[in-house]
N, C-alpha and C positions, 0 to 999 in steps of 0.2 A: 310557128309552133315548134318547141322541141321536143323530138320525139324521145332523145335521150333522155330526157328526166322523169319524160311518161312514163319509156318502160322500167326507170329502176324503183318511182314508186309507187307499179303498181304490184311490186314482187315476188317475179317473176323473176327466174332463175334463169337467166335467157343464155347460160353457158350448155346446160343442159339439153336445150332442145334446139333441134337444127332445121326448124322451123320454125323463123318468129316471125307472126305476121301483124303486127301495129296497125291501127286504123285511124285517119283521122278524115276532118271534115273540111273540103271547101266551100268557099261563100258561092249558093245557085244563082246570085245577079251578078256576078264577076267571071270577067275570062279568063284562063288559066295561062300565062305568060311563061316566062324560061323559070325553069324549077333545077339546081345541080344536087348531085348529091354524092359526098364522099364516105369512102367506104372499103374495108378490109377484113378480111377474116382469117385466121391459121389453121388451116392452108388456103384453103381454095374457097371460092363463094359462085350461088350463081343469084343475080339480082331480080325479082320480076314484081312489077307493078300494076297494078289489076290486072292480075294473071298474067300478063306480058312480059317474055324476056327483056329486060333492059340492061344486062350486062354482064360481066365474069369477071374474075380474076382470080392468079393461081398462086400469087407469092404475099405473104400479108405484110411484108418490109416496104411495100409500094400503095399505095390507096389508090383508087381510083377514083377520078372526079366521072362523073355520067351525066350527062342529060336526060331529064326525065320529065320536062315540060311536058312529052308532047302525048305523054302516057296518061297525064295526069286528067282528071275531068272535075268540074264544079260538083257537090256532093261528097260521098263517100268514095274515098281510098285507100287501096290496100297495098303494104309494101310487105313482100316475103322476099327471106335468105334463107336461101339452104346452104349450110357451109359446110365444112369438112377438112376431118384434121388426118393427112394422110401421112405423118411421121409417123417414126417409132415410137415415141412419148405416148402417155394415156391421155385421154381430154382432159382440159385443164379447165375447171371451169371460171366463169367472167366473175368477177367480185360484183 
């Protein structure tokens, strides 16, 4: 599933809020195996997947790859960022 192209159309303005949280669904007769996921925000991000922290990063010039296999469950899941733009600049929002 790409989540990217879920969120841009379902249009939403996802520069604007500093909580997005995408939902999507896994198959309930299948196990959930290694799941990565890469990811950056400017400046800083905090990662959590059904409510679980799953990771941070503070520079958006570096991505982080995360594992998030072990978060994940067969069903409904939830992936939220909270980011944050801590320069001088004003938010810039995502096209």
């Amino acid at each position: 599933m790409d989540l990217v192209s879920r969120r841009k159309s379902s249009g939403s303005r996802a520069g604007l809020h500093p909580l997005l949280p995408p939902c999507f669904e896994l198959p309930a007769n299948e196990a959930v195996g290694a799941a990565t996921i890469e990811i950056t925000a400017d400046d800083q991000f905090d990662l959590f997947v059904n409510g679980q922290a799953a990771g941070q990063g503070d520079y958006w010039g570096s991505p982080k790859n995360l594992a998030i296999g072990g978060l994940l469950k067969p069903g409904k899941n939830v992936l939220a960022v909270e980011a944050r733009n801590v320069g001088n600049n004003p938010i810039q929002p995502a096209c």
